[in-house]
KOLGUPA-970898 format. One line per 10 residues: number of its first residue (from 1); their letters; for each residue y, z, x of C-alpha. Coordinates in nm, 3 decimals, padded with zeros to 5 digits, m for minus. Layout:
% KOLGUPA-970898
NUM> A> Y/Z/X | ...
This chain:
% KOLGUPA-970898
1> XXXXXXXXXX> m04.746/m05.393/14.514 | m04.780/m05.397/14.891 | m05.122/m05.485/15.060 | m05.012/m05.310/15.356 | m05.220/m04.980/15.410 | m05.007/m04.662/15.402 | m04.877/m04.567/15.739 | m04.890/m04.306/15.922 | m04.596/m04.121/15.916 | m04.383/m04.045/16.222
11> XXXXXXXXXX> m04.096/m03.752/16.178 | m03.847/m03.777/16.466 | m03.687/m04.119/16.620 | m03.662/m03.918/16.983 | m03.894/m03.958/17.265 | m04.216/m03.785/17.122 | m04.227/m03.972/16.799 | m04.116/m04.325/16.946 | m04.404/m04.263/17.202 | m04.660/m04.181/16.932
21> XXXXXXXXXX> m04.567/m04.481/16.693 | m04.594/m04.743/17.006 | m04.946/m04.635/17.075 | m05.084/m04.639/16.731 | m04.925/m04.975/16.684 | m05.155/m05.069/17.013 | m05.431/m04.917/16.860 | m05.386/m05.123/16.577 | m05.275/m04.809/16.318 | m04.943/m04.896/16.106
31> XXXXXXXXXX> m04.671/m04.580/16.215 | m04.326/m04.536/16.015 | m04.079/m04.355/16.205 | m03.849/m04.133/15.968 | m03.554/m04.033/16.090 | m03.221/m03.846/15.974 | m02.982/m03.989/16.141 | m02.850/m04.337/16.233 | m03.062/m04.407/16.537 | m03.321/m04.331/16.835
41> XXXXXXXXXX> m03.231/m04.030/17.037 | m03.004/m03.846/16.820 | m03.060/m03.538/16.965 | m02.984/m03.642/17.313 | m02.667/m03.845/17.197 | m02.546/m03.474/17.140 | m02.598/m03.342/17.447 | m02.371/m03.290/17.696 | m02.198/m03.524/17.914 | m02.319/m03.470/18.245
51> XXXXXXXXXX> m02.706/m03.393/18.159 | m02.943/m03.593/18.388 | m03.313/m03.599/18.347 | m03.461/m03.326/18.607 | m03.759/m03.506/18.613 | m03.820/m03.834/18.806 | m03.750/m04.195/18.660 | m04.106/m04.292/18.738 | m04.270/m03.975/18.563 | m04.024/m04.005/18.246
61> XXXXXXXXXX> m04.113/m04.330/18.106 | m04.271/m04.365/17.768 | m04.588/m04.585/17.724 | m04.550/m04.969/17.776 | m04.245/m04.978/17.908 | m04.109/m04.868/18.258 | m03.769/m04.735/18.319 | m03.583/m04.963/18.478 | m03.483/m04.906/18.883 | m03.063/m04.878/18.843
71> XXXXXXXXXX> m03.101/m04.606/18.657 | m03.165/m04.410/18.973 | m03.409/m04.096/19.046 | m03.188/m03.880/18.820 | m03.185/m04.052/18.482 | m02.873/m03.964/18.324 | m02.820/m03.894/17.969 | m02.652/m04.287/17.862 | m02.963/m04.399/18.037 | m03.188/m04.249/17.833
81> XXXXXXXXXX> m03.083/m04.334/17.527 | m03.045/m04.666/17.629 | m03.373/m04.672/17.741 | m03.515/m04.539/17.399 | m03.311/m04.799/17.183 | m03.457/m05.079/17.420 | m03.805/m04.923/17.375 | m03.819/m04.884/16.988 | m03.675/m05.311/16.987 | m03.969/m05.425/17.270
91> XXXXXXXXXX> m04.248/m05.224/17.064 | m04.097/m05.345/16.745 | m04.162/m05.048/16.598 | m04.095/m04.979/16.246 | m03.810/m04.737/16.184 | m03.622/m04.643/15.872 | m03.310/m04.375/15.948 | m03.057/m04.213/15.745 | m03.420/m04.037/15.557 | m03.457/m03.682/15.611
101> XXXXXXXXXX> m03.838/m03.511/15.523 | m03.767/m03.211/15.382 | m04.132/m03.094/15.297 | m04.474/m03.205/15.351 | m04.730/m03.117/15.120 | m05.120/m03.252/15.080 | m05.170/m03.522/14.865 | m05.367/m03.445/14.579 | m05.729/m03.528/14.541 | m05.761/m03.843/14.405
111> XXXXXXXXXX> m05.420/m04.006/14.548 | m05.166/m04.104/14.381 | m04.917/m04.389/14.436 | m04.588/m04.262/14.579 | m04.297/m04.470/14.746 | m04.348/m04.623/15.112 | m04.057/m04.577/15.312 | m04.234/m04.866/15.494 | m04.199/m05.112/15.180 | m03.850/m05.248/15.128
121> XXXXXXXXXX> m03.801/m05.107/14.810 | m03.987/m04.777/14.784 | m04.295/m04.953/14.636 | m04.593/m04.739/14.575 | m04.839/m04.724/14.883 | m05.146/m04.520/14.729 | m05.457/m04.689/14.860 | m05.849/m04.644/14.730 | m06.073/m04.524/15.036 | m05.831/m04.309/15.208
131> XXXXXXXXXX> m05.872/m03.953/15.142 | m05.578/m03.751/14.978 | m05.343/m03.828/15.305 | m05.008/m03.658/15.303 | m04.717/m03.631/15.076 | m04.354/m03.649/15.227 | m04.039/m03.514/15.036 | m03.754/m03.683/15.158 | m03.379/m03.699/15.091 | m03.264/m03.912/14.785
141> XXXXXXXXXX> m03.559/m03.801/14.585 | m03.821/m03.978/14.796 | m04.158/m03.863/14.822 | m04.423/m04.085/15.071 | m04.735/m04.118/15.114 | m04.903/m04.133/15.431 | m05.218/m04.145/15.585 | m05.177/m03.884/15.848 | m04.822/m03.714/16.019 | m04.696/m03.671/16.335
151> XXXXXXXXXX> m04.378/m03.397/16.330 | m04.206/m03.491/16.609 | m03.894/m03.321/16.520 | m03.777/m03.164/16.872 | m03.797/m02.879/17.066 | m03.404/m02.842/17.041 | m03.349/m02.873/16.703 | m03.120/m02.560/16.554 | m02.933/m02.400/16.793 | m03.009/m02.031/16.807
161> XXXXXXXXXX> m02.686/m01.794/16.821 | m02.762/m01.443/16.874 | m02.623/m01.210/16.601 | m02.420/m01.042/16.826 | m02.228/m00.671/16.721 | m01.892/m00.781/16.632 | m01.911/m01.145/16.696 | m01.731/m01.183/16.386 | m01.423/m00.986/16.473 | m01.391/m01.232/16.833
171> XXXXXXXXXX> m01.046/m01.379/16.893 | m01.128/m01.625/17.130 | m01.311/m01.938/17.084 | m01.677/m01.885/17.080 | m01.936/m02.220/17.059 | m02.285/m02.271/17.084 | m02.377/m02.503/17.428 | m02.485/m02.780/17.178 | m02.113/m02.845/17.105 | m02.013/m02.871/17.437
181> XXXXXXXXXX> m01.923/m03.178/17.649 | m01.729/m03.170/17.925 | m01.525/m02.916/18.080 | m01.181/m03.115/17.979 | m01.106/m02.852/17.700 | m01.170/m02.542/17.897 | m00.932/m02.681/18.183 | m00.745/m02.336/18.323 | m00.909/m02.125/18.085 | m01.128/m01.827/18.163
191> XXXXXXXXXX> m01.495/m01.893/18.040 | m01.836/m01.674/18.000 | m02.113/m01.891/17.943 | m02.394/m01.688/17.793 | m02.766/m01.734/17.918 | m02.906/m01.842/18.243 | m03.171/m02.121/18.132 | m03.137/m02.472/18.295 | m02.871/m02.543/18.051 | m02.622/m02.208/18.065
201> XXXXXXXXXX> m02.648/m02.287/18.454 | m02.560/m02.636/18.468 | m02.260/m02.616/18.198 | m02.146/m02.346/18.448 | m02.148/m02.541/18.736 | m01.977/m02.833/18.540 | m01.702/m02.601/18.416 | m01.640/m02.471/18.789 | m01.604/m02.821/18.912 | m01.439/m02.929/18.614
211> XXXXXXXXXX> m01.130/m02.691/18.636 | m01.196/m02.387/18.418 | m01.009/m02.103/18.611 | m01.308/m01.863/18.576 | m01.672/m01.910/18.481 | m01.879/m01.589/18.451 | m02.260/m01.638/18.336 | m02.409/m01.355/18.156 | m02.742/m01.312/18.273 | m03.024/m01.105/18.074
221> XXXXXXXXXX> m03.321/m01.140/18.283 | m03.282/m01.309/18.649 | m03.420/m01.641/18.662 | m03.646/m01.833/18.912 | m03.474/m02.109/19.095 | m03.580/m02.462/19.238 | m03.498/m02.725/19.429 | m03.494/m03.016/19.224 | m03.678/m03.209/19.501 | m03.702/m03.077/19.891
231> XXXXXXXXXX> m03.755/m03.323/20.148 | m03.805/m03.594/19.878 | m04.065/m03.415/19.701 | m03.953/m03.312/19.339 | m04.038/m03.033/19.203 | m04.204/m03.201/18.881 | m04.476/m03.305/19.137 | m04.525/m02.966/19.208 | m04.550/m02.868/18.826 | m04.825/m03.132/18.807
241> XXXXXXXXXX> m05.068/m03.023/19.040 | m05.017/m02.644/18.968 | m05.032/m02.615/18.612 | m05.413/m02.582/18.564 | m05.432/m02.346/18.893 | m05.509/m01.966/18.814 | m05.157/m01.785/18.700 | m05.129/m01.517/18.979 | m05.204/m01.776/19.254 | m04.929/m01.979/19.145
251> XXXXXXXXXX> m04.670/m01.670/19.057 | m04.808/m01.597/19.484 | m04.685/m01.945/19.604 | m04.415/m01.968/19.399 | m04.244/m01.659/19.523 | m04.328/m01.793/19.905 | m04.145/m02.090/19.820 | m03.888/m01.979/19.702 | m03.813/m01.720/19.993 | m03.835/m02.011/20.180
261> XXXXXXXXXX> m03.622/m02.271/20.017 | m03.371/m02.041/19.809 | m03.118/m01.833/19.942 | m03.118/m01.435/19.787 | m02.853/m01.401/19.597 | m02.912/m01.041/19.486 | m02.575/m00.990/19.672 | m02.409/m01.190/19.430 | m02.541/m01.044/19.129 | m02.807/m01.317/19.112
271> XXXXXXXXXX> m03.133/m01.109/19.244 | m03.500/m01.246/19.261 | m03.706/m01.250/18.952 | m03.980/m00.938/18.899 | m04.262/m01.162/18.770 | m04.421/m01.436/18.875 | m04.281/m01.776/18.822 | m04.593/m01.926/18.608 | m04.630/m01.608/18.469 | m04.248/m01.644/18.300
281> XXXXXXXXXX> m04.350/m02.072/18.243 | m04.648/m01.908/18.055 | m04.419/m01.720/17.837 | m04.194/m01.992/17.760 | m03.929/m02.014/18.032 | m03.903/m02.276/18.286 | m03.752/m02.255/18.604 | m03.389/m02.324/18.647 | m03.337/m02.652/18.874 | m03.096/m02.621/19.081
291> XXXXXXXXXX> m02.834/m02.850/19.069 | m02.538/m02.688/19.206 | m02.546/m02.353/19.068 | m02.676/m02.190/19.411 | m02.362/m02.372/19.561 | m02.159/m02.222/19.324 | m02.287/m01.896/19.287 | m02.238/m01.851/19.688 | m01.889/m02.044/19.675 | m01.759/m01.715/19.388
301> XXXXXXXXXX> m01.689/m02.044/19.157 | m01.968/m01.917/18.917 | m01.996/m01.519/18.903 | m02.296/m01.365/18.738 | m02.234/m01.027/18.500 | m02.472/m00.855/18.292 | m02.598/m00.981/17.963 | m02.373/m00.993/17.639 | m02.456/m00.703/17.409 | m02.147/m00.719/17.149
311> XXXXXXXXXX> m01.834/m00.830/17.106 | m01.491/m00.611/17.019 | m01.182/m00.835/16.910 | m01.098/m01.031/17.248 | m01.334/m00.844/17.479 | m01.706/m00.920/17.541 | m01.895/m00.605/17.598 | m02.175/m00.646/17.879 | m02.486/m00.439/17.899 | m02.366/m00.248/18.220
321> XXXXXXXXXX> m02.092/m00.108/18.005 | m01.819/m00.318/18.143 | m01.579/m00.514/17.903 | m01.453/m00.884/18.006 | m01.182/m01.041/17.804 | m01.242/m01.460/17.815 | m01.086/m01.694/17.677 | m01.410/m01.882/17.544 | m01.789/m01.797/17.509 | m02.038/m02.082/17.535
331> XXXXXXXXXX> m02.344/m01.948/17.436 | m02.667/m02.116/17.592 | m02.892/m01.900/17.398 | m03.172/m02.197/17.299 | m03.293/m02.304/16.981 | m03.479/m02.322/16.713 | m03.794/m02.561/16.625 | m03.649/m02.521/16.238 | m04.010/m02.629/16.144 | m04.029/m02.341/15.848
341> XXXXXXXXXX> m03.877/m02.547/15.550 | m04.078/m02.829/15.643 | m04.427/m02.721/15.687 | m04.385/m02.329/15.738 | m04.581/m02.274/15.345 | m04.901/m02.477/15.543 | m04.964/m02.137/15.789 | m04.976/m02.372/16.031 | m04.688/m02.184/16.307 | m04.718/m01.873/16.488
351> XXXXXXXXXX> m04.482/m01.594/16.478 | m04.222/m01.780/16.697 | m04.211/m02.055/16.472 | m04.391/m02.291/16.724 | m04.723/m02.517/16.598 | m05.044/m02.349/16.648 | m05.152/m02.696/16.725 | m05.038/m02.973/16.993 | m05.130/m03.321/17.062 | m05.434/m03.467/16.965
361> XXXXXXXXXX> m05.597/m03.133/16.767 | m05.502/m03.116/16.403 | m05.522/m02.801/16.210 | m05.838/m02.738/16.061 | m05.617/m02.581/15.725 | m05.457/m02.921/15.805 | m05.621/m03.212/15.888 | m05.416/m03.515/15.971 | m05.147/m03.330/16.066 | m05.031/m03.326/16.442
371> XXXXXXXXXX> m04.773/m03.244/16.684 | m04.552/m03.377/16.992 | m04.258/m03.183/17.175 | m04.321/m02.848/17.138 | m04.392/m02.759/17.442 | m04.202/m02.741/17.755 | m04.404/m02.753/18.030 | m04.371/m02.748/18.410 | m04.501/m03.061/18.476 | m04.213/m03.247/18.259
381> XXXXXXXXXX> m04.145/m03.267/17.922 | m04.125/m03.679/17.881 | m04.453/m03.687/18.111 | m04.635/m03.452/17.881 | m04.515/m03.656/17.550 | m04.624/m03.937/17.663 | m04.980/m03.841/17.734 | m05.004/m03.666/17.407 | m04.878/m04.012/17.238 | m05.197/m04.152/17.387
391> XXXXXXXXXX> m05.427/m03.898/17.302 | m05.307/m03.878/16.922 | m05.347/m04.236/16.895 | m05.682/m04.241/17.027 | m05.795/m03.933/16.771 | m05.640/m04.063/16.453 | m05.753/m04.429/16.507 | m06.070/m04.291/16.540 | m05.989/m04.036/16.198 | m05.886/m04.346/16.035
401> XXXXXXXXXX> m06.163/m04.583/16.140 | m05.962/m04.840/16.245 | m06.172/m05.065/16.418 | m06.219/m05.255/16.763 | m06.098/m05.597/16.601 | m05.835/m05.458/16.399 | m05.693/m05.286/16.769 | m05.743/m05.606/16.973 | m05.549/m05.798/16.717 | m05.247/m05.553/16.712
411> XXXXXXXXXX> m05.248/m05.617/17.085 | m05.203/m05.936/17.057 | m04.956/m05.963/16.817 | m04.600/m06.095/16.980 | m04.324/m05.816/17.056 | m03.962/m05.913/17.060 | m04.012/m06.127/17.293 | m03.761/m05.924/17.497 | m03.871/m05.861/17.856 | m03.828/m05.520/18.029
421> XXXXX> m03.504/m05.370/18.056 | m03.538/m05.428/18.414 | m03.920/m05.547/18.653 | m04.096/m05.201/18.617 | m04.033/m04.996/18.938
């Protein structure tokens, strides 16, 4: 039997859950990673080609290790995951893929020895002076048992696709934006991309300058646009300091900003948002960056239309009443947080699916079981993921009891030995 202590449980090898299991291991607590597929960053292997971060490479990296300079201001998608491979190997983190949790459950009073996913064969990890703890179903019949869990599953994990009217009966080739790439297979083809978020507007802007030989984007509800950075001030920066101000004085600045750094584009069927800007980030919707959609937009390369209401064999039908006939739909309609299977029987989402819970608070119906990445907020979501890593660190060492020694002495055990991927900017 293993004289290890049961872990803590990570689920999710992206940036949320690698950043949670690198501070507990400062902090001297023991964190298994679980993930479902092969590797780190799974979910932003799958994303499209051109994606950059639109945050900054200083206010993006995870704790205890600095992105490295090349990758530039803009950190592009390759980047990142190269950056989270190279941070799981320097924190030596332990990590066991190709396991999917399926359920969580309390342990029962009492304990009860279950397999470690931590213990090279699946040997039992129940431990006397540890309260119940957690019990993990995973894939292959595995159940673990774990001190505490951190679900750090994703914000973007099941893409959403809108039941349209007649979707069904569509001749043409209709995809959710999480299959799509590049523009190379919609080369000369007329395309609608569907939704107006940060994504729908940059895989229209990519498809304009990629060759498509129309790009329409259905818009429901006009969006508020950004510069990514003005004069060399980005835009995260401004997220940062204005989150905590009062709603309707930010919604005021934020629409004199915007009059004075973004062009109206009500003449293009683009017009200025109704509500305030923090007043939409409040209800879940961020501000689209701009990265070339205003250029676009201006240029006739990207024309908006109305929002999709149904479909009718090869035409789209748009809420003005007017029917479009493309070639391809990309729908950029979000996604899911898929959490219900998992942990939806512990009442412990709200009526969006969402955790009622973030960061270091646990749910009192709950205890010892906390959350990373559901939020996305205007002051960046790798920022905000890696202060929450902290702060959950700091509350369940202190839950667990692990003590001052026991933390200095996980400090100063060796890492890989590895140095930065590059001297921290």
């Amino acid at each position: 039997m293993s004289t290890q202590p049961r872990p803590v449980y990570v689920i999710g090898a992206g940036p949320g859950g690698l950043a949670v299991a690198a501070a507990l291991r400062a902090r001297g607590v023991r964190a298994v990673v679980v993930e479902k597929s092969d590797g780190v960053g799974a979910s932003w292997r799958g994303h499209y080609d051109r994606l950059h971060l639109h945050t900054t490479r200083r206010l993006s990296a995870l704790p205890g290790l600095a992105m490295p300079r090349r990758f530039g201001r803009w950190v592009s998608r390759d980047d990142v995951v190269r950056y989270l491979e190279k941070y799981a190997e320097f924190h030596e983190l332990e990590l066991v893929t190709g396991v999917e949790v399926t359920r969580i459950e309390p342990a029962p009073a009492g304990g009860g020895a279950e397999d470690d996913a931590g213990d090279a064969d699946g040997r039992a990890a129940g431990r006397a002076g540890e309260g119940p703890g957690w019990l993990l179903h995973a894939s292959g019949g595995r159940v673990l048992a774990g001190r505490a869990v951190v679900v750090a599953t994703g914000f973007n994990h099941t893409p959403r696709l809108p039941d349209w009217p007649g979707r069904d009966t569509y001749t043409g080739a209709l995809t959710h934006a999480a299959a799509y790439r590049n523009p190379k297979p919609y080369e000369g083809r007329d395309v609608l991309v569907v939704g107006v978020g940060n994504t729908g507007a940059e895989i229209a802007v990519d498809l304009a300058e990629g060759g498509a030989a129309r790009v329409r984007l259905a818009v429901r509800t006009a969006p508020h646009i950004v510069r990514r950075s003005t004069a060399g001030w980005p835009a995260q920066r401004t997220g940062i300091l204005v989150r905590r101000l009062p709603v309707r004085l930010v919604d005021r600045l934020g629409a004199l900003t915007a009059k004075a750094s973004v062009p109206d584009l009500t003449a293009y069927g683009l017009p200025r948002p109704e509500s305030g800007l923090y007043s939409r980030v409040r209800q879940g919707a961020i501000p689209v960056q701009d990265v070339g959609l205003i250029a676009a937009v201006r240029a006739g390369t990207v024309e908006p239309v109305a929002a999709v209401e149904a479909f009718d064999g090869a035409e789209v039908v748009l809420a003005d009443g007017s029917r479009i006939t493309p070639d391809a739909v990309v729908a950029a309609t979000g996604y899911r947080r898929g959490l219900e299977g998992l942990i939806g029987h512990l009442e412990v989402l709200d009526e969006r699916g969402r955790p009622l819970t973030h960061g270091r608070r646990t749910p009192e119906q709950a205890p010892g079981l906390y959350f990373t990445g559901f939020t996305n907020p205007i002051s960046g979501m790798f920022r905000e993921m890696a202060l929450d890593a902290e702060k959950i660190a700091k509350a369940l060492a202190r839950r667990l009891g692990v003590r001052a020694e026991a933390r200095r002495a996980a400090r100063a055990l060796p890492n890989t030995g590895l140095p930065p991927i590059d001297p921290p900017a």
